[in-house]
C-alpha positions as CSV (number, residue, x, y, z in Angstrom):
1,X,78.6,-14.3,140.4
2,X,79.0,-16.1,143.8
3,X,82.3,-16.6,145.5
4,X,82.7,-19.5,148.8
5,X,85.9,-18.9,150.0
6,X,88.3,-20.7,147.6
7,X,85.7,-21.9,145.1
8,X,84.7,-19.1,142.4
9,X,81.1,-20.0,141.0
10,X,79.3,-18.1,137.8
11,X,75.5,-18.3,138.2
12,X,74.3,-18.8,134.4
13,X,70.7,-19.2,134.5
14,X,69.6,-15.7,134.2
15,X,71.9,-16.3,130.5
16,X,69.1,-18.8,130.0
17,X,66.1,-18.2,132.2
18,X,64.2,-14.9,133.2
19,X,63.5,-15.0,136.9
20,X,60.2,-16.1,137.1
21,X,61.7,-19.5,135.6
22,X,60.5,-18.9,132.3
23,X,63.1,-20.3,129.9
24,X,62.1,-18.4,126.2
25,X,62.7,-19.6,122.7
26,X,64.3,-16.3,121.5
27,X,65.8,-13.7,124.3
28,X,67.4,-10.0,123.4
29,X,71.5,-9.6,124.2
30,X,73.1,-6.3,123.9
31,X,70.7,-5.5,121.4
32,X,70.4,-8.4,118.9
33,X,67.7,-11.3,119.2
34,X,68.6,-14.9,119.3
35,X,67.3,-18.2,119.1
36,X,68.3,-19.6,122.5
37,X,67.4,-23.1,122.4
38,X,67.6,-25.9,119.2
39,X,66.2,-28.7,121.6
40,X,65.2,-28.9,125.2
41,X,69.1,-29.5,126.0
42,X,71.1,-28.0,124.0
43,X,71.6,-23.8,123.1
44,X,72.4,-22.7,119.5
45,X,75.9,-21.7,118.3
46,X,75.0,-18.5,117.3
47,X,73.8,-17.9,121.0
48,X,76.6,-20.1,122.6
49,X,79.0,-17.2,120.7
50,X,77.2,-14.5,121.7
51,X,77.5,-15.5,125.6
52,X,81.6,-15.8,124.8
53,X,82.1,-12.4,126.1
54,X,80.1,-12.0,128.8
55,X,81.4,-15.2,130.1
56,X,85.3,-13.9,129.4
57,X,83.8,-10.6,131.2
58,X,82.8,-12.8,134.6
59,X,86.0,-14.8,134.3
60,X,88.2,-11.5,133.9
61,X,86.4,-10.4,137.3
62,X,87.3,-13.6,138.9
63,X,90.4,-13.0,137.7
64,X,90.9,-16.5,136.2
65,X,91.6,-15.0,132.9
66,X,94.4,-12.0,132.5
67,X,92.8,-8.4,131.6
């Protein structure tokens, strides 16, 4: 997460990407395996789900979403 004063920014590439810019087909999240990708542009709903709470997690921190 990056904040600029007044503008609140999630950074979700590392959901996506590993660091060495690697972008893999199927990637581990707490604990279960997932197909990532369906095409080069667009992620699979099972994944898309899966990233729901994490994403409610940053937001909650951000506080742009009640506890």
């Amino acid at each position: 997460m990056s904040t600029i004063p007044g503008v609140s920014y999630i950074d979700p590439r590392h959901w996506y990407c590993t660091t060495q810019q690697r972008c893999p087909v199927v990637t581990v999240l707490d604990g279960k395996r997932f197909l990532v990708h369906i095409d080069a542009a667009h992620i699979t709903t099972r994944y898309d789900a899966a990233l729901g709470p994490l994403l409610r997690e940053h937001l909650t921190v951000l506080r742009l979403l009640p506890e």
